[in-house]
N, C-alpha and C positions, 0 to 999 in steps of 0.2 A: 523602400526607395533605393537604399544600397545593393539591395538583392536586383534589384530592376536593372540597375547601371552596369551591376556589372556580367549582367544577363546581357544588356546590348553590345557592350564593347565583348564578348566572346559572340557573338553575333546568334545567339539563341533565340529563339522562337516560341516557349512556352520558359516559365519559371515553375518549378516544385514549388506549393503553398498549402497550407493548414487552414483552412474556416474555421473558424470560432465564431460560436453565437453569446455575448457575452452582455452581463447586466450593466447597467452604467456605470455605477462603480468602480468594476474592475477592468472596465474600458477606459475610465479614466486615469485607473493607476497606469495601465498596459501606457496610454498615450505619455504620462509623467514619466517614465523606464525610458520608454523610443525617445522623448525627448532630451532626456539625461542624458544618452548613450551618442548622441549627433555630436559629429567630429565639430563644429563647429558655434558650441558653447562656448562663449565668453564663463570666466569662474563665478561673474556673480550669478549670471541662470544657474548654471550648474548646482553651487549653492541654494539657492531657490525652490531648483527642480527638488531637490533631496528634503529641502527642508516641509517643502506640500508633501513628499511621501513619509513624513515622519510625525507632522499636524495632523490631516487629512484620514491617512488609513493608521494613526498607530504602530506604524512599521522602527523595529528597531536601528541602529545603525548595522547592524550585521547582517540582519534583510535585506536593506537598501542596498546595502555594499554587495551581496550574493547575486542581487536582482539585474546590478550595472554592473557587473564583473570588476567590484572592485576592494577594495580591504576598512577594514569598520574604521581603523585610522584615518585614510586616507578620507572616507566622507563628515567625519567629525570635524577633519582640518580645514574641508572644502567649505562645510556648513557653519565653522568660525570668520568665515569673513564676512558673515552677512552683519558684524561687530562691530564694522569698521564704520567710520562716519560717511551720513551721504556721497559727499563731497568727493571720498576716496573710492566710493562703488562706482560713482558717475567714470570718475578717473580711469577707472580699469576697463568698462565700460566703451569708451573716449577714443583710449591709448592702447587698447589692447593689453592691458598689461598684465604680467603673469602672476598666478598665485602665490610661488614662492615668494617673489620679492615684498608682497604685501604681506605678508603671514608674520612678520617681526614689527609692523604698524599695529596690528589688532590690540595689544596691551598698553599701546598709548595713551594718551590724552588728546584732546580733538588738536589741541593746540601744534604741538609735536607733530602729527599727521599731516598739517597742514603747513606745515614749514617744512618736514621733507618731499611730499607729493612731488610738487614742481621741481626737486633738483633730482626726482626718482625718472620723473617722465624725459627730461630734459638730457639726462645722460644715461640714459636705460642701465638704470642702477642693478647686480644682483642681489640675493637674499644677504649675501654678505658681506657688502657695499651698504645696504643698509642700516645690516646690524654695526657694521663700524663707526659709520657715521651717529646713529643714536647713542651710542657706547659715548663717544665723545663727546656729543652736544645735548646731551638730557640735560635738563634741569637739575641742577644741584638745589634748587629752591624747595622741592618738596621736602628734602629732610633739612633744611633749613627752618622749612613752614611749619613743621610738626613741631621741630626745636623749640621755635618762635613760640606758637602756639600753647604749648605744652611744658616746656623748661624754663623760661627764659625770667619768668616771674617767678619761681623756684630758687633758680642759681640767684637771682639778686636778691631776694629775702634770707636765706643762705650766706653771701658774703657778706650782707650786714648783720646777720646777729654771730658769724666767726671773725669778723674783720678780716677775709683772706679773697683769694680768688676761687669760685667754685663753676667745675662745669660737670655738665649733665651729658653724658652719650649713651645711649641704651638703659641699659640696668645699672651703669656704674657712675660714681659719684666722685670726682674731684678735687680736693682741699688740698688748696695750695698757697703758701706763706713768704711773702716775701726776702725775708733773713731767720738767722738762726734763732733772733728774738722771738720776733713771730710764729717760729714755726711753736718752739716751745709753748708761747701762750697756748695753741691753739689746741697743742696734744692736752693740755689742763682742761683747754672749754671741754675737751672731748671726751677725756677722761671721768 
């Protein structure tokens, strides 16, 4: 169709073309390529398109990318959005909106995604705008939650059998004594 348009607009009269007689198969890869390669995919087709020529035939990302002139990165990152919740495909969808800027959404939680969406569409936020934004307003709650979850019955079983304060962060453990009395008892329980 590109060939054709711009056959007309040089005011041409025939177009040079190739016939191929092809099985359905790879008629229908040939159609999933022409379709990837249209100036006028939205990112989630595009994603889409790559991802049927990756289910469908088998094809690696380095084929895919060879096939749509483009780099095996580049269709990995395009085929990472299909990650993203409904709600955010619709959006892009929607809004028109660009890959990069959703591409720092993908590793969220739906929740996150769905609190920055509307102030993404609403102020055509970029990838970097985004990433700022998530920087500052993630959730401090999950390493709270695991805390919670996982230490917090720990540290208090802990400060009652040392009588001291105990906290837990990663692999390191805390014991801490209110005065110099205390601290001595505790170097004894420890000892």
């Amino acid at each position: 169709e590109r060939r054709w348009r711009a056959s007309q607009l040089a005011e041409k009269k025939t177009i040079p073309a190739i016939v191929r007689t092809l099985d359905g198969q790879t008629r229908l890869e040939m159609a999933i390529i022409e379709n990837a390669q249209r100036e006028d995919l939205n990112p989630i087709e595009l994603a889409t398109a790559y991802a049927k020529l990756k289910e469908q035939f088998n094809l690696t990302n380095e084929e895919i990318g060879k096939r749509v002139g483009k780099s095996a990165a580049s269709v990995v990152n395009t085929m990472r959005l299909l990650k993203l919740p409904d709600e955010a495909k619709k959006a892009m969808q929607e809004h028109n909106l660009m890959e990069g800027p959703m591409r720092p959404l993908i590793s969220l939680d739906r929740e996150m995604v769905l609190e920055v969406l509307p102030k993404m569409i609403e102020g055509e936020w970029s990838a970097r705008k985004v990433e700022q934004y998530v920087a500052e307003n993630k959730k401090k709650s999950s390493v709270k939650a695991v805390k919670t979850n996982e230490y917090l019955k720990e540290e208090a079983k802990l400060s009652r059998e040392y009588d001291c304060d105990v906290r837990i962060r990663g692999r390191s453990v805390t014991l801490s004594a209110k005065n110099d009395k205390k601290f001595r008892e505790l170097l004894g329980k420890l000892g």
